[in-house]
Phi, psi and omega in degrees: 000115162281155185235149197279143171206141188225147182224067188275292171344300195267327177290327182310303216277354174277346185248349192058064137217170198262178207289320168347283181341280195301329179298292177337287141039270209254001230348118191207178193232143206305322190284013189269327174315293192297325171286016171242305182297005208235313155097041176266318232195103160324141173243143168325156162314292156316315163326295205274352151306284143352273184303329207278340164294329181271016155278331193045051172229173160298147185295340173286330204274349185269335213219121164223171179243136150256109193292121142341149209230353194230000000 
């Protein structure tokens, strides 16, 4: 089983903004951030298309999959 890992978290505290914020953004709602950055909740394509424009990064550079040790 792979798990979703995100460096949503650490680009917010690098721009000082907060999950609101970024919810705005994007439109999504600040528990849809925190549940993604938290690594409850996968995001749709376009989502993650979306935060990564507001990053100016790529979706890879944001979003990985890590494979499970079991």
């Amino acid at each position: 089983m792979s798990k979703l890992k995100t460096k949503m978290h650490e680009l917010r505290k690098e721009r000082n903004m907060q999950q609101a914020e970024l919810a705005a953004l994007v439109g999504v709602r600040r528990e849809t951030i925190g549940n993604l950055e938290n690594g409850k909740y996968n995001p749709s394509l376009k989502l993650a298309m979306d935060i990564a424009k507001v990053f100016d990064k790529t979706v890879e550079e944001i979003f990985q999959f890590e494979e499970d040790d079991n």
